[in-house]
ZAMARGU-4260 file (C-alpha; in steps of 0.2 Angstrom, whole numbers, plus 5000, padded with zeros to 4 digits):
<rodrens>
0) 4992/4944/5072 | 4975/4936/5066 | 4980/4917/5063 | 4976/4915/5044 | 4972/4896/5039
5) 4979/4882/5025 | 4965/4885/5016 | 4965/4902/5017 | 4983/4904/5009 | 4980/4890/4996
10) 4966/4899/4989 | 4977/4914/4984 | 4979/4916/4963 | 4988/4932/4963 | 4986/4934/4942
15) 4968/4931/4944 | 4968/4943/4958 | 4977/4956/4949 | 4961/4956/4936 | 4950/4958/4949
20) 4958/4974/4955 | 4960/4980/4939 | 4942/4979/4935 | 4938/4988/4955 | 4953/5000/4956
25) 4961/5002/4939 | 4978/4998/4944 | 4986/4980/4948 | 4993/4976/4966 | 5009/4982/4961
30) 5005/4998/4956 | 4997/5000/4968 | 5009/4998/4979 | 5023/5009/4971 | 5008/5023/4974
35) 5006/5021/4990 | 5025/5019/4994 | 5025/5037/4985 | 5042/5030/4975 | 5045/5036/4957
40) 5047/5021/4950 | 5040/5001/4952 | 5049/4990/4966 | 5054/4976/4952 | 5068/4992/4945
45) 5074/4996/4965 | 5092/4989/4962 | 5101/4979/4976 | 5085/4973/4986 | 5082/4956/4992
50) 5068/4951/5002 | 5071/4936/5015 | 5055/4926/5023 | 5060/4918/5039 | 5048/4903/5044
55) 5045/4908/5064 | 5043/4892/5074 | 5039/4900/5091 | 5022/4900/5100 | 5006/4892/5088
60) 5022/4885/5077 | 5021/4888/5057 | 5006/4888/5047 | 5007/4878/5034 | 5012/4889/5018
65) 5012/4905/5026 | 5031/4908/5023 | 5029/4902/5004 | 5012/4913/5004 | 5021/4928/5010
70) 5035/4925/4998 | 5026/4922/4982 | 5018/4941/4985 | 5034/4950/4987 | 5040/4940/4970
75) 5025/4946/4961 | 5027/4962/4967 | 5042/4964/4959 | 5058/4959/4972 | 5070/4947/4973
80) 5064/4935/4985 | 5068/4917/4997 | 5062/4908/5011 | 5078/4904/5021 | 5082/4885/5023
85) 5084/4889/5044 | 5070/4894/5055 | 5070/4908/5071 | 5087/4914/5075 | 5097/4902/5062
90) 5086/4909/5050 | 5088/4928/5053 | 5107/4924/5055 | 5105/4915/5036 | 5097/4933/5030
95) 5111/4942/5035 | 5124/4934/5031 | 5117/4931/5013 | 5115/4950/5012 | 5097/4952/5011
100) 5092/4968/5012 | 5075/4967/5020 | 5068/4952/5032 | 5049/4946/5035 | 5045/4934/5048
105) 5028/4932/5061 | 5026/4925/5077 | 5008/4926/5088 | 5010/4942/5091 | 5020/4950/5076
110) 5021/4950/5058 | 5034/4963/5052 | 5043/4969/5038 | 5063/4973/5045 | 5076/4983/5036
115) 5091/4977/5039 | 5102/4993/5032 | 5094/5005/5044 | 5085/4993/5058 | 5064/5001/5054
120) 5054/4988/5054 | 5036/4989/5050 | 5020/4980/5057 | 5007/4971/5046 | 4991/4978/5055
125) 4997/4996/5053 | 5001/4993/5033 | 4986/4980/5031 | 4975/4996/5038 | 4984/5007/5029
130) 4985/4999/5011 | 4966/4996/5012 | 4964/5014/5016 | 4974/5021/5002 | 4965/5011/4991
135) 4949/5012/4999 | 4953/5031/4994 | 4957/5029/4977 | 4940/5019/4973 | 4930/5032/4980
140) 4940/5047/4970 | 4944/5054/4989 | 4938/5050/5006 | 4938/5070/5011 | 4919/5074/5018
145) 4913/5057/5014 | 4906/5047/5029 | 4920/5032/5033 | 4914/5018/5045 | 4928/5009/5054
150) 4921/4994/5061 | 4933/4984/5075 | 4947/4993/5084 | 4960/4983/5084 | 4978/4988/5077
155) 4972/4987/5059 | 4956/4995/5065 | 4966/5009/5072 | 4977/5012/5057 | 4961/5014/5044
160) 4955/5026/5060 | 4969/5039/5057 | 4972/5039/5038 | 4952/5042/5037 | 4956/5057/5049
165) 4973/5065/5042 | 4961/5062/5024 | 4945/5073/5033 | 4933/5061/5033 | 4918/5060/5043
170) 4922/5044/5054 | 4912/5034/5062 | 4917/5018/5072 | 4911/5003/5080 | 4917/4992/5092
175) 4910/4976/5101 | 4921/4981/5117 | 4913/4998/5120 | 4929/5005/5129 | 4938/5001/5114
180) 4928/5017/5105 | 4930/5027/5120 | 4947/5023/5121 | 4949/5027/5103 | 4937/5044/5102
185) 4947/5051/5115 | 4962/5048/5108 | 4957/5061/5095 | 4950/5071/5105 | 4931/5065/5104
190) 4931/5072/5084 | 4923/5053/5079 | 4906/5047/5079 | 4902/5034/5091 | 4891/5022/5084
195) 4881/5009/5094 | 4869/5005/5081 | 4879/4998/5067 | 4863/4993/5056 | 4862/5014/5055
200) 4879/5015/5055 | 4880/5004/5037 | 4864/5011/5030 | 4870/5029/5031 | 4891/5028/5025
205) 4898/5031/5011 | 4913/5020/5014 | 4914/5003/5027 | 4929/4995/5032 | 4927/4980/5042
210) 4943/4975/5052 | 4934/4965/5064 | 4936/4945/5066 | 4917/4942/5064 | 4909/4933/5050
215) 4893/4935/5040 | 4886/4950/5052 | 4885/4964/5038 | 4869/4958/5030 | 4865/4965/5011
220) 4850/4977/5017 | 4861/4987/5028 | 4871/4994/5013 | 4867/5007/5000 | 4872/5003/4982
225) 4886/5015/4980 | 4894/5009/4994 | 4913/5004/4995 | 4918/4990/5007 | 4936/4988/5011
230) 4938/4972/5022 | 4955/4968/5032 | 4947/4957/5044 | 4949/4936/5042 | 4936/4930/5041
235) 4924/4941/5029 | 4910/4952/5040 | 4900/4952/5024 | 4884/4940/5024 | 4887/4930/5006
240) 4873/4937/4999 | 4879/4954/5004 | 4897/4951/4996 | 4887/4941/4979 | 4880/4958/4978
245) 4893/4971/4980 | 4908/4960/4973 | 4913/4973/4962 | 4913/4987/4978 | 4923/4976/4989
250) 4941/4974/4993 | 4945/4957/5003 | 4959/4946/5004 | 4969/4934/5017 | 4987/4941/5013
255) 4991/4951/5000 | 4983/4968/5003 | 4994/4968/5019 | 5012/4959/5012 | 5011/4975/4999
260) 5008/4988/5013 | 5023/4983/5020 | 5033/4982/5005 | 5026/5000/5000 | 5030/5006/5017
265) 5048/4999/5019 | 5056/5003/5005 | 5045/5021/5005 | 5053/5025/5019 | 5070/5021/5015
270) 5068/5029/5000 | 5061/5046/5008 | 5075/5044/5020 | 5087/5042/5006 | 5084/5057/4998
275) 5085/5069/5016
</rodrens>
């Protein structure tokens, strides 16, 4: 998982970032959220849920506040929430006996979302990639037709690839590590546009989503003014000037985007499994 910073974290205001989706998207995270987890009714009424946070010490170590970061999303979401006192296993071992319903902890490699009732667990990048997407989708009243440019292939990258597929879309993507694209195209059967020029790239689609880890490379001439900018990736790939001027076209943020995709997507899924 990308290593988010202190100064990252400490810069989340999740009420002040509920206004700001409210004037891009219409909606407040959790409502969002409850949409894209396709459940009938908001997380804050599921009955019986509790949401663990275990502090992972392995590898890198903690990042200072990521735990309490993490945590603070899931409460304003809705759910019943903790950090558990113990760390690694203790911690995991605290969860259970505690009877939370649903654990989320990270390591180097992993950041996921684990049910503990059924054992499905859920990875950040896919739902990061996928709750950008979704609402990446709802901004543009449909991706279907429109030209969708994918920029960095990385699990996230990857994720925001096949929901702009299964949604019709005219995709395009971009890829420092050209085998990455090749690998990827072929994967669906060479249906995507390869795209090697990303300056053309920018200046021609309708909907950019930059999940790569580079900073500042998308400069404010390359886009058109109706363009919509979804942007997973840590740190931004929009030049400042670029994001001073499409601010209000422009989904960014350290955590939260991707603590909600996996909250929307575990309890979705139970949910939809529930009802089999």
């Amino acid at each position: 998982m990308t290593r988010l910073t202190q100064s990252y974290l400490s810069s989340i205001d999740l009420r002040q970032y509920d206004l700001e989706l409210q004037r891009k998207v219409g909606k407040t995270l959790a409502q969002l959220t409850m949409e894209m987890s396709g459940l009938p009714l908001p997380l804050e009424d599921l009955q019986g849920e509790s949401v663990a946070v275990v502090p992972v010490t392995a590898g890198k170590g903690l990042i200072s506040g990521f735990s309490d970061a993490v945590s603070a999303v899931i409460k304003h979401l809705g759910l019943k929430t903790k950090v558990t006192s113990n760390t690694d296993i203790a911690g995991i071992g605290e969860a259970v006996s505690n009877g939370f319903s649903v654990l989320f902890c990270a390591d180097d490699h992993l950041f996921m979302a684990l049910d503990l009732h059924n054992g499905r667990h859920v990875d950040n990048a896919e739902a990061t990639g996928e709750m950008y997407m979704f609402t990446a989708d709802q901004m543009a009243g449909g991706m279907t037709g429109k030209k969708v440019l994918v920029i960095g292939l990385g699990k996230v990258g990857r994720s925001c690839v096949d929901f702009a597929v299964k949604k019709c879309a005219i995709v395009y993507i971009n890829d420092i590590f050209t085998e990455r694209c090749q690998d990827v195209n072929e994967s669906y059967k060479n249906i995507l546009v390869v795209c090697k020029d990303l300056e053309k790239a920018c200046r021609e689609a309708d909907i950019i989503i930059d999940a790569s880890p580079g900073a500042g490379f998308i400069r404010a001439e390359w886009l058109r003014d109706d363009v919509l900018v979804g942007a997973p990736g840590v740190p931004l790939g929009l030049a400042d000037e670029a994001y001073n001027q499409f601010w209000s076209r422009v989904i960014h943020d350290p955590l939260p985007f991707g603590v909600a995709g996996m909250a929307a997507k575990i309890f979705g899924t139970r949910y939809l499994v529930n009802r089999r």
